[in-house]
C-alpha positions as CSV (number, residue, x, y, z in Angstrom):
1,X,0.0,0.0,0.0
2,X,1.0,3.5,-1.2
3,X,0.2,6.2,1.3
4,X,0.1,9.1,-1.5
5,X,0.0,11.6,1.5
6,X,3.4,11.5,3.2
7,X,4.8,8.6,0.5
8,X,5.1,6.3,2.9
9,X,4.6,2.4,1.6
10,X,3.4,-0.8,3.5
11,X,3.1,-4.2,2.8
12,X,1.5,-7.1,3.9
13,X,1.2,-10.7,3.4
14,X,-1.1,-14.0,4.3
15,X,-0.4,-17.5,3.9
16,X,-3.4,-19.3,2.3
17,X,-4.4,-22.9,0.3
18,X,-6.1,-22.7,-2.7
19,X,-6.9,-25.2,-5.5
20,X,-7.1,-22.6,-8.7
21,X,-5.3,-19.7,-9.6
22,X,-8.5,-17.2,-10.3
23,X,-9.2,-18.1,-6.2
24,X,-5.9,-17.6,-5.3
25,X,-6.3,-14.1,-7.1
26,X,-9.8,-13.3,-5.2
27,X,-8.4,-14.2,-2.3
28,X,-5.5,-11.9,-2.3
29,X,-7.9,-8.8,-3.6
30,X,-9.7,-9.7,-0.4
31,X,-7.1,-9.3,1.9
32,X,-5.9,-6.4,0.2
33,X,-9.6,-4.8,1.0
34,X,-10.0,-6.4,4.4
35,X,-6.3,-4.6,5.2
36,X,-7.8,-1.6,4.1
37,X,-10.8,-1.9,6.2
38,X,-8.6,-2.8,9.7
39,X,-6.4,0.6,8.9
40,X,-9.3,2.5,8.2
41,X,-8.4,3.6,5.2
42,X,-11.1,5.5,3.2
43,X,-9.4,5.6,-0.6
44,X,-7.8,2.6,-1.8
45,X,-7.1,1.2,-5.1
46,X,-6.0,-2.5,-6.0
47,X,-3.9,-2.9,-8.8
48,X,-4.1,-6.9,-10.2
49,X,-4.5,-8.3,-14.2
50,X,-7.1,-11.0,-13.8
51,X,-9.7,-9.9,-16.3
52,X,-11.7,-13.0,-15.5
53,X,-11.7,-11.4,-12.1
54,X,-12.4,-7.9,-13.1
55,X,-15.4,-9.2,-15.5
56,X,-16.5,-10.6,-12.4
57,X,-16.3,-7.8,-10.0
58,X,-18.5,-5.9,-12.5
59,X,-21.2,-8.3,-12.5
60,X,-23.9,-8.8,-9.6
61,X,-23.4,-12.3,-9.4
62,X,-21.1,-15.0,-8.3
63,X,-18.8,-16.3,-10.5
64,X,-19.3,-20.0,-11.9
65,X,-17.2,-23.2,-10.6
């Protein structure tokens, strides 16, 4: 994380099993969020190139198995 204010930087990271790779990338976007959330910070942005994941952030539902 990028703290444009002060340029300040942070990092984080979380073990965690998964079986597929577009899991493995949802899972780390959610971390990044949930980080966000626990620092209370109020503008982040998430930078990843999954476009199966970012078709499926843009859609209301769940993505298939």
């Amino acid at each position: 994380m990028i703290n444009t204010l002060d340029n300040s930087w942070a990092f984080n990271s979380q073990q965690t099993t998964t079986t597929f790779a577009l899991e493995a990338e949802s899972k780390a976007i959610l971390f990044a969020l949930s980080w966000a959330i626990q620092n209370d910070w109020r503008e982040v942005h998430v930078l990843f190139d999954s476009q199966v994941v970012i078709q499926a952030l843009e859609r209301p539902r769940c993505i298939p198995n």
